[in-house]
TIMARMI-457444 format. One line per 8 residues: their letters; for each residue x, z negated, y of C-alpha. Coordinates in steps of 0.25 Angstrom, whole numbers, plus 5000, padded with zeros to 4 digits. Layout:
N
A	X,Z,Y ~ ...
END
This chain:
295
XXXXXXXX	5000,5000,5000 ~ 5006,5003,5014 ~ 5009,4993,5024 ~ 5001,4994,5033 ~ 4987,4987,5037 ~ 4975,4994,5043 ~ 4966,4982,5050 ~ 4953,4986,5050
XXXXXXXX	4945,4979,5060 ~ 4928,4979,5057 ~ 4920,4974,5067 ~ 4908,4968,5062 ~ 4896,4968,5072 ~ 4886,4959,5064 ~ 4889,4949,5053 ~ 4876,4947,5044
XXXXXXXX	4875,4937,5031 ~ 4866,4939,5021 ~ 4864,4926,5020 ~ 4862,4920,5032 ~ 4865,4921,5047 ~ 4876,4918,5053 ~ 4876,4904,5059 ~ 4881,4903,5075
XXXXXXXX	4896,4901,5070 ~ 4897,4914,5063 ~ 4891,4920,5075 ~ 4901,4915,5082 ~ 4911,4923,5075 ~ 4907,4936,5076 ~ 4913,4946,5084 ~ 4907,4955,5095
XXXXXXXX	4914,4967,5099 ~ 4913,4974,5111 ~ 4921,4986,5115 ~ 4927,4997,5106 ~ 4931,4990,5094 ~ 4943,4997,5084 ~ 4941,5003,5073 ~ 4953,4996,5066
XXXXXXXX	4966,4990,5069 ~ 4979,4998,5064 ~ 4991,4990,5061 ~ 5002,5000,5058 ~ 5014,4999,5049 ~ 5023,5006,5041 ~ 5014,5018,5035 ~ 5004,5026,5046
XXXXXXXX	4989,5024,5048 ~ 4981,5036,5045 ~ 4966,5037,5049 ~ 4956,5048,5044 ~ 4946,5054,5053 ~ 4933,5053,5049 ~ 4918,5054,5054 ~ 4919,5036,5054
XXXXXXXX	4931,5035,5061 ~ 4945,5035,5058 ~ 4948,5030,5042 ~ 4962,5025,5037 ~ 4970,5031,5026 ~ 4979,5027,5019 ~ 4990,5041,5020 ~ 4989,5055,5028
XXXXXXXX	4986,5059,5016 ~ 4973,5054,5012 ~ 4969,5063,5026 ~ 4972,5076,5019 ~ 4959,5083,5014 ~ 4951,5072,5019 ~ 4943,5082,5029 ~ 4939,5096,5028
XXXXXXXX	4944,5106,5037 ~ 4933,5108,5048 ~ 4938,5115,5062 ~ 4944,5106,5071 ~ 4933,5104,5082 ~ 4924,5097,5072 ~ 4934,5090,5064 ~ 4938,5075,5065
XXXXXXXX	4951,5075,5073 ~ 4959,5068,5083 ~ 4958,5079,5095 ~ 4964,5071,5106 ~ 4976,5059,5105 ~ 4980,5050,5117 ~ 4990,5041,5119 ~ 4984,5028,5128
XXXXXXXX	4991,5016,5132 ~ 4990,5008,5121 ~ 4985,5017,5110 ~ 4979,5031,5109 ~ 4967,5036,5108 ~ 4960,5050,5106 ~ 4945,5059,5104 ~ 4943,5061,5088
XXXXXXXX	4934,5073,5088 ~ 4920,5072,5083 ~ 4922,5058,5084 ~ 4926,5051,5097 ~ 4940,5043,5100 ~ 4951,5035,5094 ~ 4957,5025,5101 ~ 4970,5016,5096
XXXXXXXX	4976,5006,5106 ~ 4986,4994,5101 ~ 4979,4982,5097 ~ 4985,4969,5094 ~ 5000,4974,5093 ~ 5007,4987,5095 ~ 5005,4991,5080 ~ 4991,4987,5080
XXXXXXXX	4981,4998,5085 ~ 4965,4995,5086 ~ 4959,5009,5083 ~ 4946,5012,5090 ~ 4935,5022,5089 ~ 4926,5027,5097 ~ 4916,5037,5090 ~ 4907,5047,5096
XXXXXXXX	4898,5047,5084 ~ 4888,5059,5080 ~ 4890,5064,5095 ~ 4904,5066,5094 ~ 4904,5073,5081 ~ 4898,5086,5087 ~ 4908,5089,5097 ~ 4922,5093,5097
XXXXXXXX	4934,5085,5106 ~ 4937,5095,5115 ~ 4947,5086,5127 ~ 4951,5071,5128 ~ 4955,5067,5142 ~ 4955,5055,5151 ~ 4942,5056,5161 ~ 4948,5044,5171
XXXXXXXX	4951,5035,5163 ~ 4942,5037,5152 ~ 4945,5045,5139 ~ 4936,5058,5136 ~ 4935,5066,5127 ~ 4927,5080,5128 ~ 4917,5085,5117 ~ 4912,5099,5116
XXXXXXXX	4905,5107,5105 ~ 4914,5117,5098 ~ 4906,5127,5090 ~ 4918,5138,5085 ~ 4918,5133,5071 ~ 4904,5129,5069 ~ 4889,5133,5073 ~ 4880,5123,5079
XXXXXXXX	4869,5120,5088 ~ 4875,5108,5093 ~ 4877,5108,5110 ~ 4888,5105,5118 ~ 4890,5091,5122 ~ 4883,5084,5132 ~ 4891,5072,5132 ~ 4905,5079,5131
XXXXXXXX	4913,5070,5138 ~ 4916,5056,5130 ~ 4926,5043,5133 ~ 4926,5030,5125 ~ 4930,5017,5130 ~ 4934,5002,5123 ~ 4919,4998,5127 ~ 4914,5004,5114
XXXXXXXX	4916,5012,5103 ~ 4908,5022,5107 ~ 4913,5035,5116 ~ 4903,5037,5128 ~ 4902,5051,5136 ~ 4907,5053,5149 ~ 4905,5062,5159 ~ 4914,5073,5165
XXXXXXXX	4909,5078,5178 ~ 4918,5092,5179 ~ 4911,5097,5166 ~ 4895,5094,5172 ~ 4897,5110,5176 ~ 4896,5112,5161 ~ 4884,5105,5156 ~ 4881,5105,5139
XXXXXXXX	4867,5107,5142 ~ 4869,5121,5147 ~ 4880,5124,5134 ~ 4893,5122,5140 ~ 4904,5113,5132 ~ 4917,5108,5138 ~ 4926,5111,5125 ~ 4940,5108,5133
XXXXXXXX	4945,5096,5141 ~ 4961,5092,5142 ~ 4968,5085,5153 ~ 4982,5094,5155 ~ 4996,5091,5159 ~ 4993,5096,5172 ~ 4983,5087,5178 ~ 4970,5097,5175
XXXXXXXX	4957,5095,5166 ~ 4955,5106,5157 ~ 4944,5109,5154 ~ 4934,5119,5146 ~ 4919,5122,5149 ~ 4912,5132,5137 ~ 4898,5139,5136 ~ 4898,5146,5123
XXXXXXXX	4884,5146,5119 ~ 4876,5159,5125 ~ 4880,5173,5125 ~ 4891,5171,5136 ~ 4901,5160,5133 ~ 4908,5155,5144 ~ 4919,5147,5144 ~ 4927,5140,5156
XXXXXXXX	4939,5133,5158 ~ 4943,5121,5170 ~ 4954,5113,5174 ~ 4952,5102,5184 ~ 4960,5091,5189 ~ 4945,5082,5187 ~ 4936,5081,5179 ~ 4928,5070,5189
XXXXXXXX	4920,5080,5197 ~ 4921,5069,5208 ~ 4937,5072,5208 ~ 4937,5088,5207 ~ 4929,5101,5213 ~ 4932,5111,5203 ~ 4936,5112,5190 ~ 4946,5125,5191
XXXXXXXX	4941,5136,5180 ~ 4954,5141,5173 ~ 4958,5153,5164 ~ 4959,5152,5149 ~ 4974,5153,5149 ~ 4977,5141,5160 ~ 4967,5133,5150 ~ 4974,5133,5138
XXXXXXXX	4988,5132,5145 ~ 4985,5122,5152 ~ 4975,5112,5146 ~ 4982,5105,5135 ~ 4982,5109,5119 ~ 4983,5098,5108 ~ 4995,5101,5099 ~ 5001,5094,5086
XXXXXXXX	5010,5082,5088 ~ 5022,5076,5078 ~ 5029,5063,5080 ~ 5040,5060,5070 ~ 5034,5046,5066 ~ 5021,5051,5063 ~ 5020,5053,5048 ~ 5018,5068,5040
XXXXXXXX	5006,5074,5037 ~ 5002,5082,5026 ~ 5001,5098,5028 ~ 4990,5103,5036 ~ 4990,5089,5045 ~ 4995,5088,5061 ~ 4996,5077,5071 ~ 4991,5080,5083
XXXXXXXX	4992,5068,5092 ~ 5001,5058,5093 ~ 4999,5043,5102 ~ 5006,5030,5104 ~ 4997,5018,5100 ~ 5006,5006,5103 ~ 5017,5005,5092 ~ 5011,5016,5084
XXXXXXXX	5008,5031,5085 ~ 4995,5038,5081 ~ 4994,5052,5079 ~ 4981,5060,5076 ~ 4982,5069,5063 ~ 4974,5080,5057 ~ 4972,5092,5047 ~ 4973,5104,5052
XXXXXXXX	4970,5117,5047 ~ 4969,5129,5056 ~ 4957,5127,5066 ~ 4952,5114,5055 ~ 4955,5100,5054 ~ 4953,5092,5042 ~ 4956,5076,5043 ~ 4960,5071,5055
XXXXXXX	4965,5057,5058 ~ 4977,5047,5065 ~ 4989,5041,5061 ~ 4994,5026,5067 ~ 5008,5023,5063 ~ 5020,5013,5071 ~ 5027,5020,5081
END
């Protein structure tokens, strides 16, 4: 058996006896939470931590190896994956998509990480995770209805915008005034949003419905229309060299993977580094998870 602990924390919200009652001294034991609560507590050691993606939430196993034809291969805007990874003070945290975010932040020491998540439930599930930025001083990520791989009758999202806070574990929608020029109710989607190197918001506004798609594409230094006049339209060329791509990532403490398996985010969380993993096969992902081990 490896050396290495996983405490799982389970927060129980009533306590019942089949029995009995339970008498005021009992009651006075009981814990009430408020707030976000973690998942579970990661202790890292000597082997890595792997966690599985899955519709419940992220799920321990024991080796990488356990991941591989765990999932099949479905394309990648509707399969569980980590799409954005950031390095926060204190931990990391990132948008899962069809699912909400993870969140891990140093708990009681620097090898002890409280690992939180904050699902977006049935909502969530029906949308793509197409942008993670920082609005203020809130973390949001966009959602937008990608229909190349698959035929549906399902609309683009009214609440496309979405931040989570340590109030709860449950992601709220906010809203993004420089995209109220595009409302879902008359069939646009906002399929793009990144923050890049140069100071702009990218962004990318679609109609695709109808005989006569249109699509259109905005930089802006705001998205707060209290703050800007105009979001500039750009060309299709200034987009894509300008607004930045996600792209593979390798760090010569992080353990191999199996064939056919890529990292593709790497973050400091106190004395340990997490990366996000996947499957990958052509335009497909199959299992999809993270890795803690000690920095």
């Amino acid at each position: 058996m490896k050396n290495f602990y996983l405490c799982l924390i389970i927060f129980i919200l009533c306590l019942t006896s089949c029995s009995r009652a339970n008498t005021p001294a009992e009651e006075s034991n009981l814990v009430n939470w408020s707030g976000a609560y973690p998942m579970a507590i990661l202790e890292t050691g000597e082997y890595p931590l792997w966690f599985l993606l899955t519709e419940d939430g992220p799920v321990n196993i024991e080796t990488i190896e356990d991941a591989e034809f765990n999932n099949a291969l479905i394309p990648w805007p509707y399969a569980l994956h980590i799409c954005f990874l950031r390095e926060i003070a204190g931990g990391a945290e990132m948008a899962v998509n069809r699912e909400g975010f993870i969140k891990v932040a140093v708990n009681r020491t620097e090898q002890s990480l409280a690992l939180y998540r904050f699902s977006g439930g049935d909502y969530w599930k029906q949308f793509t995770v197409g942008g993670f930025i920082y609005f203020g001083t809130n973390p949001v990520a966009l959602l937008y209805l990608d229909k190349r791989f698959l035929d549906t009758d399902i609309e683009p999202p009214v609440k496309r915008t979405w931040s989570y806070n340590m109030n709860s574990n449950v992601p709220y929608p906010v809203e993004i005034s420089a995209f109220a020029a595009f409302p879902a109710e008359e069939g646009w989607d906002i399929d793009t949003l990144r923050l890049a190197d140069d100071g702009f918001y990218y962004y990318r506004a679609a109609k695709r419905s109808g005989s006569s798609p249109v699509v259109r594409m905005f930089r802006a230094v705001s998205l707060n229309q209290i703050e800007y006049s105009i979001s500039e339209e750009i060309s299709v060329e200034t987009f894509f060299n300008s607004a930045p791509r996600r792209a593979e990532f390798s760090h010569q403490s992080l353990p191999p993977l199996p064939e056919g398996f890529v990292y593709t985010g790497i973050a400091r969380a106190g004395a340990n580094l997490f990366a996000s993993w996947e499957e990958q096969e052509d335009f497909s992902i199959g299992a999809a998870g993270f890795v803690v081990i000690k920095n």
